[in-house]
N, C-alpha and C positions, 0 to 999 in steps of 0.2 A: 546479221539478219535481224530486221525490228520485229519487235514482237505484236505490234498495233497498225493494222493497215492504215495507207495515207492516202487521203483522196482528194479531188479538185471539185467543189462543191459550185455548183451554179442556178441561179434563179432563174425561171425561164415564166417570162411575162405571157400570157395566153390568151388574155380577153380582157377587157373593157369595158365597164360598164357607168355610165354617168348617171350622177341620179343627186337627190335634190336632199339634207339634213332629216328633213320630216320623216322621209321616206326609210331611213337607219335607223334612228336613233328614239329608242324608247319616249325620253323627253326632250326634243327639238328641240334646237335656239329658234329664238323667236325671228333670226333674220332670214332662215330658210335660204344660209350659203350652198353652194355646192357640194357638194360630198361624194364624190367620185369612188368606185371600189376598182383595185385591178384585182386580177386571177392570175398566180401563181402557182407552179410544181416546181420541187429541188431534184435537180438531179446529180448524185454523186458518180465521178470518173475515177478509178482508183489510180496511184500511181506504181511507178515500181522506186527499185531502191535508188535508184537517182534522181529521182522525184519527177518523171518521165511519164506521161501516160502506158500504162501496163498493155503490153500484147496480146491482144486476146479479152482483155480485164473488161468486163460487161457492166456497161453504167446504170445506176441500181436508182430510181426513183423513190426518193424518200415521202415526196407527200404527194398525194394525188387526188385529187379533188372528190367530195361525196356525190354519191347517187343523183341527187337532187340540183347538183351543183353541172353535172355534166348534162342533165333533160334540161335546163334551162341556155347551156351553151349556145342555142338557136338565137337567144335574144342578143348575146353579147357582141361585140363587133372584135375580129379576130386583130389582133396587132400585127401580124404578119400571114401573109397569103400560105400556104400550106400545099403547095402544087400538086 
């Protein structure tokens, strides 16, 4: 038996948002490229000891977006529909 759980770690792309250098970044490039941001959450699966998704084993969200970050979700365009 290990002594350190093992898990399948996954990025899950969420939103979308385009937007313009000026708009980020303290001190702009003067060419005002693109600067696109995605929205991402990690979500960890644990396994078991044959490195098998665990029975039962409840996928545990490591980052989750702030406050501020989820009342703005309105603007973003969702990368995949959410039925």
């Amino acid at each position: 038996m290990r002594s350190t759980p093992i898990y399948e770690v996954h990025a899950i792309k969420y939103a979308h948002l385009p937007r313009k250098a000026w708009e980020v970044q303290i001190t702009p490039d003067p060419h005002d490229a693109d600067f696109p941001m995605d929205y991402f959450v990690w979500v960890a699966i644990p396994l078991d000891e044959s490195g098998k998704r665990a029975i039962g084993g409840k996928p545990v969200v490591i980052d989750s977006p702030p406050r501020s970050a989820r009342s703005a979700a309105a603007r973003l365009s969702a990368t995949r529909p959410t039925s």
